[in-house]
C-alpha positions in Angstrom: 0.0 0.0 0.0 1.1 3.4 -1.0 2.2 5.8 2.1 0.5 8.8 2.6 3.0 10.9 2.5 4.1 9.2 -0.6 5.1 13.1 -2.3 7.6 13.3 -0.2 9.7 11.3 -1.7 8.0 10.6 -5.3 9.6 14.0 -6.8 12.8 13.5 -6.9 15.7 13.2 -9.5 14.4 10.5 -10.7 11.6 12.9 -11.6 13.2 15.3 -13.0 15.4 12.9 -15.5 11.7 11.1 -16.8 9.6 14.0 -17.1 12.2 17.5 -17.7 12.5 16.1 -21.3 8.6 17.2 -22.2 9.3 21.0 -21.3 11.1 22.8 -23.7 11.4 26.5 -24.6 9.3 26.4 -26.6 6.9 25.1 -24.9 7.4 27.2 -21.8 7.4 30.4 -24.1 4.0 29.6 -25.0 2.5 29.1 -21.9 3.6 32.3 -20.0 2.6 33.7 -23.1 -0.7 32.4 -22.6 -0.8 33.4 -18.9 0.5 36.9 -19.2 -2.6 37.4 -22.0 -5.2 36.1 -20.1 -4.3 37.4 -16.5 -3.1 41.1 -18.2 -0.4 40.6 -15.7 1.2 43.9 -14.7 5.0 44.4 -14.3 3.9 45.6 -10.6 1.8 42.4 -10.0 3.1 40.0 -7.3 3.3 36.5 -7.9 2.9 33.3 -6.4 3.6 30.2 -8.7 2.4 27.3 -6.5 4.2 24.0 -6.7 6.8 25.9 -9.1 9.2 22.7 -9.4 11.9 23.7 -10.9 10.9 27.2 -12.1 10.5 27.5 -15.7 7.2 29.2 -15.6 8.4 31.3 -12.8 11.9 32.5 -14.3 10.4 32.8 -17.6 8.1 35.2 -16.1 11.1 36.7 -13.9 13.4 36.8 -17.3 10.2 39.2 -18.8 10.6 41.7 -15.9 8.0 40.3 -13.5 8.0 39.6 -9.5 7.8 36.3 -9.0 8.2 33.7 -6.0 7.7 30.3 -6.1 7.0 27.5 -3.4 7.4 23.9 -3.6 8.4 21.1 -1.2 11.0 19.6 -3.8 14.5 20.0 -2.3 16.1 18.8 -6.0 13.4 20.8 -7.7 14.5 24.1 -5.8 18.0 23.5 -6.2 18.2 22.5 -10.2 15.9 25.8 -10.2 18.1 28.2 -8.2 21.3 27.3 -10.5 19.1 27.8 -13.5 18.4 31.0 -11.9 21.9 31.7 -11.4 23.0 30.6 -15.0 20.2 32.7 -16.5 21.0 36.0 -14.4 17.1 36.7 -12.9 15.7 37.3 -9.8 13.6 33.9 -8.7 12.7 34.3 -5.2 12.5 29.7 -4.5 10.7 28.7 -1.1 11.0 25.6 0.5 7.7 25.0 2.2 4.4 22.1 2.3 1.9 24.1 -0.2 -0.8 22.1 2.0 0.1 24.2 5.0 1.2 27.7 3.1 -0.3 30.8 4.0 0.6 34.8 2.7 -2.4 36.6 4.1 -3.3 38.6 0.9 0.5 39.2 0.0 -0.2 38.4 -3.8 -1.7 39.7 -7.1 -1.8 36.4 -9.3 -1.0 32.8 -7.8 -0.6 29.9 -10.5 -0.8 26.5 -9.8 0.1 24.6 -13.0 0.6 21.2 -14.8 -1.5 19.0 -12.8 -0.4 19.9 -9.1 -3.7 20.0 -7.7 -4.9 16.6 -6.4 -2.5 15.0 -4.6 -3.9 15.0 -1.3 -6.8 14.0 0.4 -10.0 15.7 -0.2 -10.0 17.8 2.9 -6.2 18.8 2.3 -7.4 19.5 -1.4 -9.8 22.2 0.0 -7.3 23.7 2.6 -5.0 24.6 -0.6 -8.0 26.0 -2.1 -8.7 28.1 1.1 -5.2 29.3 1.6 -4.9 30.6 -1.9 -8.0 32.3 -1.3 -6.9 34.0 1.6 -3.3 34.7 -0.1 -4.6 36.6 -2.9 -5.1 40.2 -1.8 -8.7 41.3 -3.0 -9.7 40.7 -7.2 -6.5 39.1 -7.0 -6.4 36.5 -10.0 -5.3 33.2 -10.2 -4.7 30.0 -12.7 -5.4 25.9 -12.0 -4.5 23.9 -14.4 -5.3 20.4 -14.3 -6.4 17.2 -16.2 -10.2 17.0 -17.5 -11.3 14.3 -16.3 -13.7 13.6 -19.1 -11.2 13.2 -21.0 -9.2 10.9 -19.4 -11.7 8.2 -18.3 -13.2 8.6 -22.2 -9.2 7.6 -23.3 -8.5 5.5 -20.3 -5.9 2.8 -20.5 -5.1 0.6 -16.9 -1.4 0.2 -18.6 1.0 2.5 -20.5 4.0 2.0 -22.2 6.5 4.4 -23.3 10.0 5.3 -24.0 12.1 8.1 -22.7 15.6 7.9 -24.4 17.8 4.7 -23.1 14.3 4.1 -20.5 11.7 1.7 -21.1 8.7 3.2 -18.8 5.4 0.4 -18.0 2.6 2.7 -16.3 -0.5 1.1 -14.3 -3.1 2.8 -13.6 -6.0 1.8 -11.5 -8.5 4.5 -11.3 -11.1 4.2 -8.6 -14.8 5.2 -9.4 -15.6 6.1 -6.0 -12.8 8.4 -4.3 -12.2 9.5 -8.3 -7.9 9.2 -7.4 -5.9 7.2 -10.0 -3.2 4.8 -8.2 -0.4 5.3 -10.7 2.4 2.8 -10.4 6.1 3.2 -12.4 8.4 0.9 -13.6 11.4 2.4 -15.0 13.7 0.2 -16.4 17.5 1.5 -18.0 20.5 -1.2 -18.9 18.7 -3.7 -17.1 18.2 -1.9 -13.9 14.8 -0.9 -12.4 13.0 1.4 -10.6 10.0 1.8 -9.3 7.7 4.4 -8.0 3.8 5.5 -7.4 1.4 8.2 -6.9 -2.5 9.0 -6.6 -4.2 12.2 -8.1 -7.6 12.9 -6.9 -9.3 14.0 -10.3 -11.8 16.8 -9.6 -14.9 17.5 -12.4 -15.6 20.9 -13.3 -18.8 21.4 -11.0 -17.2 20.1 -8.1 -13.8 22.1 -8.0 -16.2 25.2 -9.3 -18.0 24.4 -5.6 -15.3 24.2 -3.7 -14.0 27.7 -5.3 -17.0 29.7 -4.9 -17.1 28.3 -1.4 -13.9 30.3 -0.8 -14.5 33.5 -2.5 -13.2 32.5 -5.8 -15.4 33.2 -8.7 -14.2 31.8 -12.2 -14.2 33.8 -15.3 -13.3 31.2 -18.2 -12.6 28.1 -18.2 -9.6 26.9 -21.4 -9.1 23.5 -22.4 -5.4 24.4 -23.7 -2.7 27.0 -24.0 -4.0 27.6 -26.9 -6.9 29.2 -25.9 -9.4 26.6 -27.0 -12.5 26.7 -25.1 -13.2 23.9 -22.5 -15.2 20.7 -23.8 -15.8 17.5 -22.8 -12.6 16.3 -25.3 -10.1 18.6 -24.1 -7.1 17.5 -22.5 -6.1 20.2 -19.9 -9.0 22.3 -17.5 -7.5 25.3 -17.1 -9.7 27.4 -14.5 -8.6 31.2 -14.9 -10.6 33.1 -11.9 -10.8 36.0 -9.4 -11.0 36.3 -6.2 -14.5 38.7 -4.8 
């Protein structure tokens, strides 16, 4: 059985070396595009990326001229992002700190929380983040989730994966329960004949249900996109990405 304080220890280097591959520049580039359009952030604006990782939305944001500060509970992810920091020559304020227990009474302008790091905690945890970046957000501060549709993925859902990422063969099994709605995601990872393994559970949260729990909190939402594109949410889209205020 998976511990429950399995994040802890799930994003690691290992991490890093199977998933840093699927974010290039250009990638990047467009999403802070996207997010500085839709938010009209302001060079005055303060910023909160939530669960920043290693910082590439943060010091992208921070290489344009905008005040940024990240927090994520990643040692290796705050350090690979300080040195890239460093190597780049911006300002990236990195915070070491449990996002399930953060707390800025209305300090910021804009918080993010993107790629799918809402979730991965229990429901009453889930809710607490919710809260606190609620009452982190000074008043009609704005603010980004970005997470998996759900519809989506149960339409396309596969219990096993297979993939390759350079020299490592990757076998995924997922095992999605219909109940709590958290997929039990377990990794093998297997390079020159060695292995590794690892596991995690996202709670996947429908549209009405996270729109509840926001609303609940003084968070009202203004669009909902179903990519960085700008394509409007449907029940095919890949991504929900909930662009709101707080009132």
């Amino acid at each position: 059985m998976i511990k429950n304080n399995w994040w802890k220890y799930y994003f690691n280097k290992d991490y890093l070396e199977l998933y840093y591959f699927l974010f290039d520049d250009k990638r990047t580039k467009k999403e802070i595009d996207f997010i500085i359009n839709i938010l009209r952030l302001k060079k005055e604006d303060k910023i909160l990326d939530l669960c920043c990782g290693w910082g590439r939305h943060m010091i992208g944001l921070a290489e344009r001229g905008y005040n940024v500060v990240g927090i994520d509970y990643s040692k290796p992810f705050l350090r690979v992002g300080k040195n890239i920091a460093k190597e780049k020559g911006v300002k990236a304020d990195f915070i070491y700190g449990d996002i399930c227990k953060f707390l800025f009474k209305k300090r910021f302008d804009v918080i993010l929380n993107l790629f799918t790091s809402f979730g991965y905690f229990s429901d009453s945890d889930n809710r607490k983040i919710i809260e606190n970046i609620s009452k982190s957000l000074n008043r009609k501060g704005k603010f980004i989730i970005d997470t998996r549709n759900i519809c989506y993925f149960l339409s396309h859902f596969k219990s096993v994966f297979k993939y390759k990422n350079g020299k490592k063969n990757i076998l995924e099994n997922h095992a999605f329960n219909p109940i709590t709605f958290q997929d039990h995601v377990k990794l093998k990872i297997t390079e020159k004949g060695k292995q590794k393994k690892s596991e995690y559970i996202l709670r996947l949260y429908s549209f009405p249900e996270i729109k509840k729990i926001l609303e609940e909190n003084g968070l009202r939402i203004k669009k909902v996109y179903g990519s960085y594109e700008g394509e409007n949410f449907d029940f095919n889209s890949k991504r929900m990405i909930i662009v709101g205020v707080k009132i």
